[in-house]
Residue frames as qw, qx, qy, qz and C-alpha x, y, z in Angstrom:
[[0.000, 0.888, 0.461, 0.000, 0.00, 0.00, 0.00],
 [0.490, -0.454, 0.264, 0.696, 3.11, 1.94, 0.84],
 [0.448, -0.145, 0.583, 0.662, 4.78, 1.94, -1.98],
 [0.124, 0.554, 0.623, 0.538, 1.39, 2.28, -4.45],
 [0.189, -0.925, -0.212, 0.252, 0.47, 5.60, -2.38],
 [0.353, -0.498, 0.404, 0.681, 4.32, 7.11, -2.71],
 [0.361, 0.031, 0.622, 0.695, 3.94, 6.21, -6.73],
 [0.238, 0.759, 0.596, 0.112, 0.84, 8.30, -7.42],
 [0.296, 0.095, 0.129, 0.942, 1.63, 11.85, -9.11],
 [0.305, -0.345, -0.130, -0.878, -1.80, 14.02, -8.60],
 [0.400, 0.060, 0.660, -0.632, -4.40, 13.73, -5.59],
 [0.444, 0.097, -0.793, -0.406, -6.49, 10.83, -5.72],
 [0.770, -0.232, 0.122, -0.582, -9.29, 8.78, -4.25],
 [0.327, 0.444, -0.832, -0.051, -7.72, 5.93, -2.88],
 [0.810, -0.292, 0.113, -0.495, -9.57, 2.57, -1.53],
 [0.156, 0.440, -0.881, 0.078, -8.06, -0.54, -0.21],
 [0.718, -0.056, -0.289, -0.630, -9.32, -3.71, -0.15],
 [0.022, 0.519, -0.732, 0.441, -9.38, -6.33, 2.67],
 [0.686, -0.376, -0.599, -0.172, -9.99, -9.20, 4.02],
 [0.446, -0.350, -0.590, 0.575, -8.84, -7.94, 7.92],
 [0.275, -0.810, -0.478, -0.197, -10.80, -6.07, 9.76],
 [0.656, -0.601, -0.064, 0.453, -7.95, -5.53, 12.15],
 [0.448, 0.092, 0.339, 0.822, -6.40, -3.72, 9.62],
 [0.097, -0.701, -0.405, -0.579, -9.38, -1.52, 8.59],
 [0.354, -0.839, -0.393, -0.124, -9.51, -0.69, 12.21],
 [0.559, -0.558, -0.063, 0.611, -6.08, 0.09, 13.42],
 [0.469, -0.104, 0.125, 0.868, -5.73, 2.17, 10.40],
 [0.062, -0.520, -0.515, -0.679, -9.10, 3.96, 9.62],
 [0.458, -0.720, -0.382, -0.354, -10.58, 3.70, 12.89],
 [0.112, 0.609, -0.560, 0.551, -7.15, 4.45, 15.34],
 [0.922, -0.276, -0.259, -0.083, -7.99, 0.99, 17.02],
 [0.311, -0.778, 0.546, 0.022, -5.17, 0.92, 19.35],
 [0.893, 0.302, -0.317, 0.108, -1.84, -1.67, 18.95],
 [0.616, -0.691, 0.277, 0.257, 0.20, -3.03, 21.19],
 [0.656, 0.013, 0.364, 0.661, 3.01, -2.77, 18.43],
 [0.124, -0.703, 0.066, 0.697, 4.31, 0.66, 17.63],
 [0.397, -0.193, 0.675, 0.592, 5.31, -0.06, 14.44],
 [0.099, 0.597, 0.756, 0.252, 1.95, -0.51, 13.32],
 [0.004, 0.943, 0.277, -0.184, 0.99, 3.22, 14.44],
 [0.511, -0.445, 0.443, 0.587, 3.90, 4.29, 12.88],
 [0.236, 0.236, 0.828, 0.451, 3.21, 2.50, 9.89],
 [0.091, 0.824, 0.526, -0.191, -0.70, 4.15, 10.20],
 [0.058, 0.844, -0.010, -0.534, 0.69, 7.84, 10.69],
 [0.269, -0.437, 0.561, 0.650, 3.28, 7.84, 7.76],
 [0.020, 0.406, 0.754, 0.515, -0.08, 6.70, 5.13],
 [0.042, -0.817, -0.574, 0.015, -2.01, 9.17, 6.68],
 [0.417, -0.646, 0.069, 0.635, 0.73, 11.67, 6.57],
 [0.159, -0.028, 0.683, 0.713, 1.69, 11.14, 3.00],
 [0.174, 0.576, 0.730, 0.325, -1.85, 10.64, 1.91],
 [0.325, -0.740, -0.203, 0.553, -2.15, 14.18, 3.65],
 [0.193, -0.527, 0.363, 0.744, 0.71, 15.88, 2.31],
 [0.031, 0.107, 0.717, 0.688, -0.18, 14.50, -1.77],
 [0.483, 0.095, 0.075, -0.867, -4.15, 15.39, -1.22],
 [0.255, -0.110, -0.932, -0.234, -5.10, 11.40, -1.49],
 [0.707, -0.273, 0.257, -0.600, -8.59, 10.49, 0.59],
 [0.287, 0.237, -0.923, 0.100, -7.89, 7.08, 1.65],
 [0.814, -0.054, 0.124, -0.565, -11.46, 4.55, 2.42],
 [0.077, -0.252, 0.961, -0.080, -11.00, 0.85, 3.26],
 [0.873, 0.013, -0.128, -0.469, -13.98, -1.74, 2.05],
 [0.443, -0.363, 0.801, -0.172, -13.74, -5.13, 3.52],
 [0.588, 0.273, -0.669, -0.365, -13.71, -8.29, 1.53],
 [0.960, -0.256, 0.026, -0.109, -14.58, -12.10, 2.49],
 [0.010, -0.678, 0.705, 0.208, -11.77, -13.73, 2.94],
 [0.204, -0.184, 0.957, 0.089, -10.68, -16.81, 1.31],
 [0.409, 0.508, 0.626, -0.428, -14.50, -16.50, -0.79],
 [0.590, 0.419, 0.561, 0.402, -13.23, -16.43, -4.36],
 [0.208, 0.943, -0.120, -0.230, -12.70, -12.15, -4.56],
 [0.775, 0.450, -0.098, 0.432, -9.93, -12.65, -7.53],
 [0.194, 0.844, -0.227, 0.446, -8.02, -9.93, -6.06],
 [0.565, -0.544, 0.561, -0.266, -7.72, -10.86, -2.16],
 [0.930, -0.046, 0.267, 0.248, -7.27, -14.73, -3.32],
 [0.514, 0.728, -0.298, 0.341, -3.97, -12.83, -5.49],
 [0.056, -0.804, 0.382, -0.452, -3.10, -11.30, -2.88],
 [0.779, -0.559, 0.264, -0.104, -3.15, -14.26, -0.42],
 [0.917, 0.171, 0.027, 0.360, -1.06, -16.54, -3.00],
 [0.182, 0.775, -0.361, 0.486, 1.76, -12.83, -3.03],
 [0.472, -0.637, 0.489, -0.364, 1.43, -13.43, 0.89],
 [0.878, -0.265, 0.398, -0.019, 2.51, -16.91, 1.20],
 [0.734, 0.563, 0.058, 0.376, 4.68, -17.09, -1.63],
 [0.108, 0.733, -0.414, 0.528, 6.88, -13.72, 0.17],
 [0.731, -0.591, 0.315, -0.131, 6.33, -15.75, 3.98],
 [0.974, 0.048, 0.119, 0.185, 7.75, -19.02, 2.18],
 [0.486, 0.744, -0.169, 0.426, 10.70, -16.84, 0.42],
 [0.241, -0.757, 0.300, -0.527, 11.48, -15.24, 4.12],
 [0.837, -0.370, 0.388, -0.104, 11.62, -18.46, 6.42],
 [0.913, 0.292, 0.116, 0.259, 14.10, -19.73, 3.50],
 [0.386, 0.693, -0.236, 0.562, 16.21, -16.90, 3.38],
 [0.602, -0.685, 0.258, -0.319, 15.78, -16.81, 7.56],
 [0.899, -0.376, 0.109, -0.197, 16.80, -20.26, 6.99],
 [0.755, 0.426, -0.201, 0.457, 19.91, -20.23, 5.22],
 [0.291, 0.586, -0.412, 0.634, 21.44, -17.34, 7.13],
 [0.765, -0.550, 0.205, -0.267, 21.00, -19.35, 10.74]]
């Protein structure tokens, strides 16, 4: 989300689609977290989205309920975990 926020050049209506709720809430709805990082993470997309004039809305998906996109995304997310515990595991 990062990264596709940073790469937009003119203010924009941006929406993000999800299957976690927990997500939608620590970052739309300033759900608290016991990990900093995450509010961190929060302010710096609400900062940027700020500074570049973005509006940023979050729309929850089923998960794991055939939405082409979120099943993408899960196969990206296990495919980058599986990469990471291999690369964790070589350099142990």
């Amino acid at each position: 989300m990062w990264e596709g926020i940073k790469a937009l050049k003119e203010p924009c209506a941006v929406t993000v689609h999800t299957d976690s709720k927990l997500v939608i809430g620590w970052l739309s709805q300033g759900w608290k977290c016991k990990h900093d990082h995450i509010r961190v993470i929060r302010d710096d997309i609400f900062n940027l989205c700020k500074i570049k004039g973005h509006k940023l809305s979050f729309i929850h998906v089923p998960g794991h309920a055939g939405h082409e996109l979120n099943e993408r995304a899960d196969t990206l997310a296990k495919h980058a975990r599986k990469v990471f515990s291999e690369k964790s595991e070589r350099s142990s």
